[in-house]
N, C-alpha and C positions, 0 to 999 in steps of 0.2 A: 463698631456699631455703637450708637450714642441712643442714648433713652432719657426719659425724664420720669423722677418718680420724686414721691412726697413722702418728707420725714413727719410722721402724725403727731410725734411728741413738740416737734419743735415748731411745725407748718412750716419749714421750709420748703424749697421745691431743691431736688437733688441731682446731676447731672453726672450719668455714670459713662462710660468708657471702655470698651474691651479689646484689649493687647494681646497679640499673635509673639509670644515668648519662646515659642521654637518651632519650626518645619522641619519634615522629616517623608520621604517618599514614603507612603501605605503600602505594604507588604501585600502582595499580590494576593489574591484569593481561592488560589489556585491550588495550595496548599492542603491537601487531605490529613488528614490524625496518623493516616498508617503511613503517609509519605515519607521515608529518610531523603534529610537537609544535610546539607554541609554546614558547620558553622565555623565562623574562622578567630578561633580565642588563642592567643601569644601564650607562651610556653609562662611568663612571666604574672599570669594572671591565675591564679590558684582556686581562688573562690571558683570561679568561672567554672576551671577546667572541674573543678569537684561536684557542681551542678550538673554537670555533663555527664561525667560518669554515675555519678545516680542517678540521673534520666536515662541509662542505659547507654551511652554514647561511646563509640568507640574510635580512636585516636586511628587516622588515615596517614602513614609518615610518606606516603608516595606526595599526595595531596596536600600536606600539611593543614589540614582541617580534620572536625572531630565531625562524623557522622553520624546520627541519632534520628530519633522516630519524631516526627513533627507536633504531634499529640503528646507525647513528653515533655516536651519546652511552651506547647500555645500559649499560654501562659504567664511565660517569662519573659519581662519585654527586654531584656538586659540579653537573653540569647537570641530572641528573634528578632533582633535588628543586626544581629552578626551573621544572621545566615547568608551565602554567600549563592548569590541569582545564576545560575548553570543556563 
């Protein structure tokens, strides 16, 4: 999107420009607070997995995902983009 605006101090006229720096599919809306998500965090990622279990989240080893309350995480955009679409 391009605009044109005016710097007062200087009078110039000023031509702005805005950049799409990342896309990402929007998380469905479907998602309730009491809903358990699967989220899929590697064994290797500690923070992660430590956010998880203090959101109440409990390690599924059939699944290999950590399951937790959706309302837990809404929140956190670092786990809600690992949740994994059933």
């Amino acid at each position: 999107m391009l605009g044109a605006d005016g710097d007062e101090r200087t009078g110039d006229n000023l031509t702005t420009a805005e950049i799409i720096v990342d896309r990402r599919p929007r998380l469905p809306s479907r998602y309730r607070d009491t809903d358990m998500v699967a989220v899929a965090v590697p064994y290797t990622e500690t923070a992660l997995r430590e956010k998880l279990k203090a959101a109440g989240g409990r390690w599924n080893p059939e699944e290999r995902v950590w399951r937790v309350c959706f309302g837990a995480i809404r929140g956190d955009t670092t786990l809600v983009e690992r949740i994994v679409r059933e």
